[in-house]
C-alpha positions as a Markdown table, in Angstrom:
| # | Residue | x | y | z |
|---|---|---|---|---|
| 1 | Unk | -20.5 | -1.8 | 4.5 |
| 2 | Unk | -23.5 | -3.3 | 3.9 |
| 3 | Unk | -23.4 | -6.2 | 1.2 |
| 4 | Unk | -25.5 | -5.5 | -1.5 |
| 5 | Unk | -25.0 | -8.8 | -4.3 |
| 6 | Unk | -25.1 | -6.4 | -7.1 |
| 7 | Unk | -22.3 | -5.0 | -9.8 |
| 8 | Unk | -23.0 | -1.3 | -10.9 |
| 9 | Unk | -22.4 | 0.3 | -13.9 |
| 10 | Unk | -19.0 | 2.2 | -14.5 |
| 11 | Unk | -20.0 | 5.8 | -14.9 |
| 12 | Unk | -18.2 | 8.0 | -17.4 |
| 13 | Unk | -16.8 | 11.3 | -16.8 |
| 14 | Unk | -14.8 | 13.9 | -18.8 |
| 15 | Unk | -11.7 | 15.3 | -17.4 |
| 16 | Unk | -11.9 | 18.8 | -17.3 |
| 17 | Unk | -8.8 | 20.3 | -15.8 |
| 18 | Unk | -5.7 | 18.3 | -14.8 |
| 19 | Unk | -5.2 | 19.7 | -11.4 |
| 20 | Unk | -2.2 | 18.3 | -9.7 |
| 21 | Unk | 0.4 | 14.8 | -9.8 |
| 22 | Unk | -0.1 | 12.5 | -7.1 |
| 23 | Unk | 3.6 | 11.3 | -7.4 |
| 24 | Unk | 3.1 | 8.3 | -4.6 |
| 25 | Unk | 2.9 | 6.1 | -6.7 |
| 26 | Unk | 5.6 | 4.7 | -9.7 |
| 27 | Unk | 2.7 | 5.5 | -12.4 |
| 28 | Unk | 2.4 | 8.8 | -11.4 |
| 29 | Unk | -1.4 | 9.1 | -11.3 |
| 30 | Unk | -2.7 | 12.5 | -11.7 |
| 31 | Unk | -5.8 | 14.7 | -9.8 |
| 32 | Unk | -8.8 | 15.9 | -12.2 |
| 33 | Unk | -11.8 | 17.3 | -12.1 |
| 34 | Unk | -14.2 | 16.2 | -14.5 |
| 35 | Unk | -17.4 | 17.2 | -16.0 |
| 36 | Unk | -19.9 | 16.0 | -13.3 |
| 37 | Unk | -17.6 | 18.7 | -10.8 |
| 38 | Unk | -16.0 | 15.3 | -9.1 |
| 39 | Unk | -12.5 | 15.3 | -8.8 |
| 40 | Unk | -11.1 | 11.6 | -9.3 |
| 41 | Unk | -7.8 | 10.4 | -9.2 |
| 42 | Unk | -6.7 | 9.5 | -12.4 |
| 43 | Unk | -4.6 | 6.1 | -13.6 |
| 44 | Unk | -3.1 | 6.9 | -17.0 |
| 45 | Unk | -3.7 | 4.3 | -19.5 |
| 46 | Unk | -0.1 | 5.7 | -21.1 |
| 47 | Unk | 2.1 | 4.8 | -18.2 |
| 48 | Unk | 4.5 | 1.8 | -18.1 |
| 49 | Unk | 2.1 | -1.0 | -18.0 |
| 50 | Unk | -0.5 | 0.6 | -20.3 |
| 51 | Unk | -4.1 | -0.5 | -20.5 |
| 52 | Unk | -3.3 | -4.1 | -18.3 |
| 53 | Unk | -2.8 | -1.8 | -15.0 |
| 54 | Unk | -6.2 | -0.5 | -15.9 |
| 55 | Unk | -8.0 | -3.6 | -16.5 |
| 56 | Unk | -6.4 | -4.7 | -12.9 |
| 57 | Unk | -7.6 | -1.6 | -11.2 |
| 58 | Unk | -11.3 | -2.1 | -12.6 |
| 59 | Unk | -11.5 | -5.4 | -11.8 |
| 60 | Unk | -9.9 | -6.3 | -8.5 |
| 61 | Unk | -11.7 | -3.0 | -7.6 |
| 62 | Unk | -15.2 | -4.1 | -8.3 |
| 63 | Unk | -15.0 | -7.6 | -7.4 |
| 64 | Unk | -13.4 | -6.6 | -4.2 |
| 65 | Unk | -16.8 | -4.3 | -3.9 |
| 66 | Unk | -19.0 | -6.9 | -5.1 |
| 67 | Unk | -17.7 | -8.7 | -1.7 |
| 68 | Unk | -19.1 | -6.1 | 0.2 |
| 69 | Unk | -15.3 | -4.1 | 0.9 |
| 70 | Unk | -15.2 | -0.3 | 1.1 |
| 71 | Unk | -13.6 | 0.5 | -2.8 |
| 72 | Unk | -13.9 | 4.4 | -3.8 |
| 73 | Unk | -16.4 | 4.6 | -6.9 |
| 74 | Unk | -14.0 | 3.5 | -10.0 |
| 75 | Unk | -14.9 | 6.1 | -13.5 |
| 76 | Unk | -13.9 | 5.6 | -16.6 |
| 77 | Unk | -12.4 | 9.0 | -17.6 |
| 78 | Unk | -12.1 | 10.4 | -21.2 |
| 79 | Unk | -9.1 | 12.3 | -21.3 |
| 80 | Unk | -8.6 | 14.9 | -23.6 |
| 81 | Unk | -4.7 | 15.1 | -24.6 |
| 82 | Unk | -4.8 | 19.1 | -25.0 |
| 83 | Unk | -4.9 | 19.2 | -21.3 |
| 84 | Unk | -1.3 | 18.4 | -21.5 |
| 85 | Unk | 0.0 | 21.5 | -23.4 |
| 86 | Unk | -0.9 | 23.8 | -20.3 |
| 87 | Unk | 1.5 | 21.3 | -17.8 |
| 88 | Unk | 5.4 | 23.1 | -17.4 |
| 89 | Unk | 6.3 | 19.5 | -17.0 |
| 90 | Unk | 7.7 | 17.4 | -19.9 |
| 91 | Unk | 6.7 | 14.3 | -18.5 |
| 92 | Unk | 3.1 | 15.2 | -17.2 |
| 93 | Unk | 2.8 | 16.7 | -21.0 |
| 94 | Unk | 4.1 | 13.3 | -22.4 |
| 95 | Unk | 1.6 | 11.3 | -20.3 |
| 96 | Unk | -1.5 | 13.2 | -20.7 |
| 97 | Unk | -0.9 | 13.3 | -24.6 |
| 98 | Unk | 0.0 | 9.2 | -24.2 |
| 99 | Unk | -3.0 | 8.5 | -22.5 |
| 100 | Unk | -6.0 | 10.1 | -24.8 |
| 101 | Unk | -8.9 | 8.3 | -25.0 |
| 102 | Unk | -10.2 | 6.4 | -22.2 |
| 103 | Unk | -8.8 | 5.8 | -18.5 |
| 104 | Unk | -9.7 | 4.7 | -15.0 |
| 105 | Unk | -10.2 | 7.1 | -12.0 |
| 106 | Unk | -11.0 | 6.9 | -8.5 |
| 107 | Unk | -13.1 | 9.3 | -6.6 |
| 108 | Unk | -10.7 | 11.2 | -4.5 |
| 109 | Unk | -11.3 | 11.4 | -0.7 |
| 110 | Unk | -10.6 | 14.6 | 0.5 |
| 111 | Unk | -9.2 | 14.7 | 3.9 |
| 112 | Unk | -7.9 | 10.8 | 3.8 |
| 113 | Unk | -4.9 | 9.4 | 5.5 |
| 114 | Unk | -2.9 | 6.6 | 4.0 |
| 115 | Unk | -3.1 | 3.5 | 6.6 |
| 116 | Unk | 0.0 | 3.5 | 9.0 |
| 117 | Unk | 0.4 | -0.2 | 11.1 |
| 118 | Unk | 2.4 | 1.6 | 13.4 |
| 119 | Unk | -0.1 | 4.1 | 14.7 |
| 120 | Unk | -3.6 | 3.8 | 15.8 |
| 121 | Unk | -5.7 | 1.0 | 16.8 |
| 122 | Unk | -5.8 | -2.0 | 14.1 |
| 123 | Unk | -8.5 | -3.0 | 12.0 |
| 124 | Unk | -11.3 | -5.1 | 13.3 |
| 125 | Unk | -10.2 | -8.8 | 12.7 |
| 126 | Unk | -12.7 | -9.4 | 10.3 |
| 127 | Unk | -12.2 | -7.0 | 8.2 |
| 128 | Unk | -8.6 | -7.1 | 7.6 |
| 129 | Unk | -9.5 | -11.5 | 7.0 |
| 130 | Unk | -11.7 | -10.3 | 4.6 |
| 131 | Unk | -9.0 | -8.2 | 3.1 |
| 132 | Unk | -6.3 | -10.5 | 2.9 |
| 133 | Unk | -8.7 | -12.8 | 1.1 |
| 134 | Unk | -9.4 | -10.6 | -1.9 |
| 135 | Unk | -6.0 | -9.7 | -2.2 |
| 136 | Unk | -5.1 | -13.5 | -2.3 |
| 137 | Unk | -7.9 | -13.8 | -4.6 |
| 138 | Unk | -6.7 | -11.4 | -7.0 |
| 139 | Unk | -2.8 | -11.9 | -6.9 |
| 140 | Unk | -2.6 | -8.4 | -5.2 |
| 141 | Unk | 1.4 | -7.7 | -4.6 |
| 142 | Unk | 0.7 | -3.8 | -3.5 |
| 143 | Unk | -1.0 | -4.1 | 0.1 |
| 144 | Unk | 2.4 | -4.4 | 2.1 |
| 145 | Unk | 3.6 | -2.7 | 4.9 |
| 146 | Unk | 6.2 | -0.2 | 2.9 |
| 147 | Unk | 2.5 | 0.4 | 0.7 |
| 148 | Unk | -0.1 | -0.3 | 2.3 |
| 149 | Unk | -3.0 | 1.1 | -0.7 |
| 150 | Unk | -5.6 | 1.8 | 2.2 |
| 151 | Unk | -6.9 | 5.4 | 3.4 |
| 152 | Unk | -8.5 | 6.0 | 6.4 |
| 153 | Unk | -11.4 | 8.2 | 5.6 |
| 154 | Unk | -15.0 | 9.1 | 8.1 |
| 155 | Unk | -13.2 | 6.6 | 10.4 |
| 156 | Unk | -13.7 | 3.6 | 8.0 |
| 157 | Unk | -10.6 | 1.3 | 6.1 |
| 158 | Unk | -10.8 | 2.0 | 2.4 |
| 159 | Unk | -9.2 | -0.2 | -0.3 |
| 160 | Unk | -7.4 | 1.8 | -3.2 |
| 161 | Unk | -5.0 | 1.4 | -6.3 |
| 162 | Unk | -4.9 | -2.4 | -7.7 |
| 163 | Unk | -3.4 | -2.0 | -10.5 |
| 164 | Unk | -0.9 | -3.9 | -9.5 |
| 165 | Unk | -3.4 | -7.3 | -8.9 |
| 166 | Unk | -3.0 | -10.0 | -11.6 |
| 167 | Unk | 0.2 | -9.8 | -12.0 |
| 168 | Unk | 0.5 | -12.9 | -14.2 |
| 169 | Unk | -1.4 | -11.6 | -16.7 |
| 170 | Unk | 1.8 | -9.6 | -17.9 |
| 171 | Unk | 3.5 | -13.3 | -18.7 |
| 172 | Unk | 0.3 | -15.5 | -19.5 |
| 173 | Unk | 0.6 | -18.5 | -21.7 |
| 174 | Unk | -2.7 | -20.2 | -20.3 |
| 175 | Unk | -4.6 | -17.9 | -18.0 |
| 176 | Unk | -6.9 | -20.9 | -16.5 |
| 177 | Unk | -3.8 | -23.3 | -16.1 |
| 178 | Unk | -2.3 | -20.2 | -14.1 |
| 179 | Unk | -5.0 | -19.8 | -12.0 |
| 180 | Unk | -3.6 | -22.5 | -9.1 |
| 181 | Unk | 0.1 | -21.2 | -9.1 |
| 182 | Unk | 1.1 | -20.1 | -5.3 |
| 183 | Unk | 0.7 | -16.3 | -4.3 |
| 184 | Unk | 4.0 | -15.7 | -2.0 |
| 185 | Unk | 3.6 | -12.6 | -1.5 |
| 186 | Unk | 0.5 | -12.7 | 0.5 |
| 187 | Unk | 2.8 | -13.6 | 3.1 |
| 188 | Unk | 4.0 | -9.5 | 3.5 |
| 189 | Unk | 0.8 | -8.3 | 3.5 |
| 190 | Unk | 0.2 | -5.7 | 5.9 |
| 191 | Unk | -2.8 | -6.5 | 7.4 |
| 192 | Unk | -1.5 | -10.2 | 7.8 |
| 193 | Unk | -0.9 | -10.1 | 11.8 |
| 194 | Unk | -4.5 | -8.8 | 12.8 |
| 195 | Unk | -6.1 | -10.7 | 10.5 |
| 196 | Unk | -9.0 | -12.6 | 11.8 |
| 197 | Unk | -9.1 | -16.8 | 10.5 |
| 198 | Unk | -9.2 | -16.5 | 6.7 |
| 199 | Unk | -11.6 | -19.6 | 6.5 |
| 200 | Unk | -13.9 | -17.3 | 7.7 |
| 201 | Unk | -13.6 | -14.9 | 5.3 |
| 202 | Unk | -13.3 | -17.3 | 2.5 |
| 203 | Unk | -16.9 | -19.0 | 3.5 |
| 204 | Unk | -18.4 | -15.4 | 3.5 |
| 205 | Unk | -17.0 | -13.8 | 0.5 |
| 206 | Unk | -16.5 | -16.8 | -2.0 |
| 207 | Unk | -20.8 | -17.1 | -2.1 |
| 208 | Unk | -20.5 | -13.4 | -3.2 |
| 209 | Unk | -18.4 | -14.2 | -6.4 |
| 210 | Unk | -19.9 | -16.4 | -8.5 |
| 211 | Unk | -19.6 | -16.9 | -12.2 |
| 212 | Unk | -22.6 | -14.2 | -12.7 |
| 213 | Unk | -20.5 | -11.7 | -10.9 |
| 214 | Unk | -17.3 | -12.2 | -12.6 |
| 215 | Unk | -18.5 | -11.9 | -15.6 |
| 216 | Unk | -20.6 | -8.8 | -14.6 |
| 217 | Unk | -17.1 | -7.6 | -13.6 |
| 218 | Unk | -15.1 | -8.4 | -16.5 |
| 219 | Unk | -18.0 | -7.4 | -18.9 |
| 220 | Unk | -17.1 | -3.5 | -18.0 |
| 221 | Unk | -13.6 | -3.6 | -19.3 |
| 222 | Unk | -12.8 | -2.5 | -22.6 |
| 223 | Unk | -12.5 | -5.3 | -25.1 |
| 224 | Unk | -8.8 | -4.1 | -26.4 |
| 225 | Unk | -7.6 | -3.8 | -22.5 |
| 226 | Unk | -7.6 | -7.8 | -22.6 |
| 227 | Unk | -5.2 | -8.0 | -26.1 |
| 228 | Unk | -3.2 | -10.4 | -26.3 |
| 229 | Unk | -5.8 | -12.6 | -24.5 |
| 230 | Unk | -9.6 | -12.8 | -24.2 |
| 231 | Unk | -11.9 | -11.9 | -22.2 |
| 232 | Unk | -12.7 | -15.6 | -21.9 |
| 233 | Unk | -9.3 | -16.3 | -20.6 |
| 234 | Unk | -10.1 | -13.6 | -17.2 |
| 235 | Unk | -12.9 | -15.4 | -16.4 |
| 236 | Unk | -11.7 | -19.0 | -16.6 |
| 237 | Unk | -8.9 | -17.8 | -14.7 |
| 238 | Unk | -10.7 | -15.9 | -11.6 |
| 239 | Unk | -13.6 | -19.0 | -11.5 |
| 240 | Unk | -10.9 | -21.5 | -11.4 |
| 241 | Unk | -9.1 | -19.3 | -8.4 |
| 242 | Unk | -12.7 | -19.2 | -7.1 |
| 243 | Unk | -13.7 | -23.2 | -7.4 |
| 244 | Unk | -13.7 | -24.9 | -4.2 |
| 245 | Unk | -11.5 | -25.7 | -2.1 |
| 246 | Unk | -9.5 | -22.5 | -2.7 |
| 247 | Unk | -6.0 | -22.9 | -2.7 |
| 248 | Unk | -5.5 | -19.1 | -2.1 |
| 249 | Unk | -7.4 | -19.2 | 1.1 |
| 250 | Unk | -5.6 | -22.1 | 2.4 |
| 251 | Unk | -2.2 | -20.2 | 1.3 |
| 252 | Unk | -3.3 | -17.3 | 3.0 |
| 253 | Unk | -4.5 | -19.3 | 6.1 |
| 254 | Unk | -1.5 | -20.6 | 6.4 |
| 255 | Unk | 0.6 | -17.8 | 5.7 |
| 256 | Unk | -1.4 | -15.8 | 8.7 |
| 257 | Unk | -0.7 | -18.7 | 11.6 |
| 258 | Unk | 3.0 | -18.3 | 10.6 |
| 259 | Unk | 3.1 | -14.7 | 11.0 |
């Protein structure tokens, strides 16, 4: 993917017709079709961690894009809760009518396969470095080998469903003085082994995200989405992560020689 240096807008589409449960995932995300006759893949602000997993998704989405990685176009979607009273199931019903108002959605990619390690050839070196570092970046627990979150689609790696990135933001007390805690978990990511040197990636992709962008970023999230904290408090946290020299990178670094 070509890197571009620029943060779109969010587009906002109205869901039309719930079509089907994706039930992959522990949130049980939903299929629509919308207005603009897209059909997106829909991350119910009613589900267990409410409007936070949402935040997550938009953000570690669209600054992993603003690094130049291949993210499906992230919506905002205005959900309507009378399409619930048309679903036979109870829960779907009770989600949809939970979840009125605004949501996120992913453009679905018809004919994608989830990323298997164990079959086909890997991903270029670089690419899965570059991976590994924006997962770091944004405290991503959800790229591991049981899950990996990436669909092959048009022969190309594409990065999907973050909304369980920032992780600490469920158990803040000071977002910036959280920003240099250890990430663990980077060490079961599944794209770990074939990475390429993660100092590479960080001296390509850290120029990318600058204080412009993540504000850019955070400025298309919902002002209630960040309650108890601040806006503010995101982007102290994400430029601390993102001040030189990156612990993160070095954590990941390290975590890759010992794989």
């Amino acid at each position: 993917m070509a890197y571009t240096g620029t943060v779109a807008a969010v587009r906002t589409v109205h869901a039309t017709r719930y079509v089907t449960p994706l039930r992959e995932g522990g949130s049980l995300p939903g299929l629509v079709e919308a207005d603009d006759d897209g059909l997106y893949v829909l991350k119910f602000r009613g589900a267990g961690q409410g409007p936070k997993a949402l935040l997550a998704e938009l953000v570690a989405g669209e600054l992993a894009r603003a690094a130049g990685l291949p993210v499906p176009e992230i919506v905002f979607v205005q959900l309507d809760p009378e399409l619930g009273r048309a679903e036979p199931d109870p829960e779907i019903q009770e989600l949809i009518e939970a979840s009125g108002g605004l949501n996120v959605g992913l453009d679905f990619l018809p004919g994608s396969l989830t990323y298997n390690p164990a079959a086909g050839p890997p991903p270029d070196p670089q690419l899965a470095a570059e991976i590994v570092w924006i997962d770091a970046l944004t405290t991503n627990v959800d790229r591991s080998p049981q899950n990996p979150n990436l669909l092959l689609w048009h022969g190309r790696l594409w990065l999907i469903d973050h909304g369980a990135a920032l992780y600490l933001q469920h158990a803040w007390e000071d977002p910036p003085a959280e920003a240099l805690r250890p990430f663990p978990a980077i060490r079961n990511h599944v794209l770990l082994r074939g990475a390429g040197e993660i100092a590479g990636a960080d001296a390509r992709l850290a120029p990318r995200l600058d204080r412009e962008v993540v504000e850019r970023v955070l400025a298309r999230v919902p002002e209630d989405w960040f309650a108890p904290h601040t806006r503010a408090h995101y982007v102290g946290y994400l430029c601390r992560r993102l001040r030189a020299p990156r612990g993160f990178a070095a954590e990941a670094e390290e975590a890759r020689s010992a794989a």
